[in-house]
N, C-alpha and C positions, 0 to 999 in steps of 0.2 A: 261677772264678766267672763268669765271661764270659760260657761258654757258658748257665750256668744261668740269668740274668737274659733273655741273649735268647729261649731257647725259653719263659718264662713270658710273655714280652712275645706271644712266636708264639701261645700258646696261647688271651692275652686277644683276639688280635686274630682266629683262629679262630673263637671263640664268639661274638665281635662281629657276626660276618661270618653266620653259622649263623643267629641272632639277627632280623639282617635282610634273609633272604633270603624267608621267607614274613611276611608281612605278614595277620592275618584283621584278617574285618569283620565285621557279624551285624546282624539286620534281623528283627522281628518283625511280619508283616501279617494283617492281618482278611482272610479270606476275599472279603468284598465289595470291599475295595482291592487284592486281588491283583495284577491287569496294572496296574493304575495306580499303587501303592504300588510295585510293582518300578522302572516308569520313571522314574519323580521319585527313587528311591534311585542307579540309575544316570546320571543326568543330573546327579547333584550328588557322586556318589563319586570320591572323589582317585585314583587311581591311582598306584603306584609306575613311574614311570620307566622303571627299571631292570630289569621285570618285562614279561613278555609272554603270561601265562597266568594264568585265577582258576575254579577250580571250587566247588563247593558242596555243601551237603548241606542237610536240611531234616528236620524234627520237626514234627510236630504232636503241640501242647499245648492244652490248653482252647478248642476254637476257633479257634485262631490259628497259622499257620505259621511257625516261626524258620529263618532263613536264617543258615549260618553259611559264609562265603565266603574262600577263600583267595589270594591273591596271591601268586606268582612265578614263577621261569623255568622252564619246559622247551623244549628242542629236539631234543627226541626223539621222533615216533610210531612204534610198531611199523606201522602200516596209513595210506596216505594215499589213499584211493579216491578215482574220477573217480564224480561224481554214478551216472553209468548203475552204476557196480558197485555200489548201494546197493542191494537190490531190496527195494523197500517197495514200500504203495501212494503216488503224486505225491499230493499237495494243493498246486492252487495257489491261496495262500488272498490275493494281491492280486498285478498286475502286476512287485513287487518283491522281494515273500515269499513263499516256493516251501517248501513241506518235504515230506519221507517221513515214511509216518507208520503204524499199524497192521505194527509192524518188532516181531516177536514172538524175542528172538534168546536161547534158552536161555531161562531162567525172570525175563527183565528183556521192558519192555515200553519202545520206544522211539522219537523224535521227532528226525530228519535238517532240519536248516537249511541250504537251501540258500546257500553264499557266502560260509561265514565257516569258518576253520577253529576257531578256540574262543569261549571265552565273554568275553576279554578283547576281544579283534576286536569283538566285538557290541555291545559297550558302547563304547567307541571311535568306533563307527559311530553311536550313538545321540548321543554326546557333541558330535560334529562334526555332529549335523543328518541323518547319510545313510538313517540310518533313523530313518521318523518313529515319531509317536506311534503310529497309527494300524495300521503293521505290528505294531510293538511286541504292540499290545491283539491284533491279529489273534494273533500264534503266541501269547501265554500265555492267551490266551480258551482258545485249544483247548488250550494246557497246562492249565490246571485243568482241563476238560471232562474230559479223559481222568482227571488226576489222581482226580475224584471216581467218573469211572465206576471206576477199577479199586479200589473200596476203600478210598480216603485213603491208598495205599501211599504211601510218602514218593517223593519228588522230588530228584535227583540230578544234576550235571554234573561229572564230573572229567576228563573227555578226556584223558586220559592214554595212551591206545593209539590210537586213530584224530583223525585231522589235519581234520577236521568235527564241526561245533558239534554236537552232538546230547544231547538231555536223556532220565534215562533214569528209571524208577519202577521200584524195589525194595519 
């Protein structure tokens, strides 16, 4: 009997574990509060701790983009390139915020940040002040920009292969 209570006990404390290793979040914004409805959503978003990665996905509904965001660990990229082995074209769209950008790679259409390796980093950054408002508005200006020129494809971040922030439109 011994053994049978312990592994049931193993087993709650397994899916406990499983349970709280991705953490979502979700966020529904007006097109005209985009860059600004994102910053104020990051600027007040809790963070798990324990977690050092959050990517995203995105739907367009009725005029409005939902943002459905996940939270936890990885420490694994297949690819960690040095800036120069990105070959995009530079935009440097202020003194601080730098990204590639017209990154056409297979049938995804994509936007390199310079300095952050994921999406967790960037919000981090934004939490602590190191990026203002200002860069903020500057990359998701031109993320929407592009979002609308390509068709309303949806918008995407899961960084899961490459060790740099980059957002990508499917």
């Amino acid at each position: 009997m011994g053994p049978i209570k312990t592994k049931r006990r193993s087993n709650k404390i397994k899916s406990k574990k499983r349970s709280q290793s991705i953490k979502k979040y979700r966020i529904t914004i007006h097109p005209k509060d985009f860059s600004e409805g994102l910053y104020q959503y990051f600027k007040r978003m809790k963070l798990n701790k324990k977690h050092n990665f959050i990517n995203f996905t995105t739907d367009i509904k009725n005029d409005k983009i939902i943002f459905s965001f996940q939270s936890r660990i990885n420490r694994h990229y297949n690819s960690d390139p040095l800036w120069e082995d990105i070959h995009c074209k530079e935009l440097i769209l202020s003194d601080t915020m730098i990204v590639k950008t017209e990154c056409v790679i297979g049938s995804f259409h994509k936007i390199f940040v310079k300095g952050f390796h994921n999406l967790h980093e960037y919000i981090q950054s934004i939490k602590k002040n190191k990026t203002d408002k200002k860069d903020h508005q500057l990359l998701f200006d031109l993320i929407f920009k592009n979002q609308l020129f390509l068709k309303n494809k949806n918008l995407i971040n899961h960084n899961l292969d490459v060790k740099t922030l980059h957002f990508k439109f499917v």
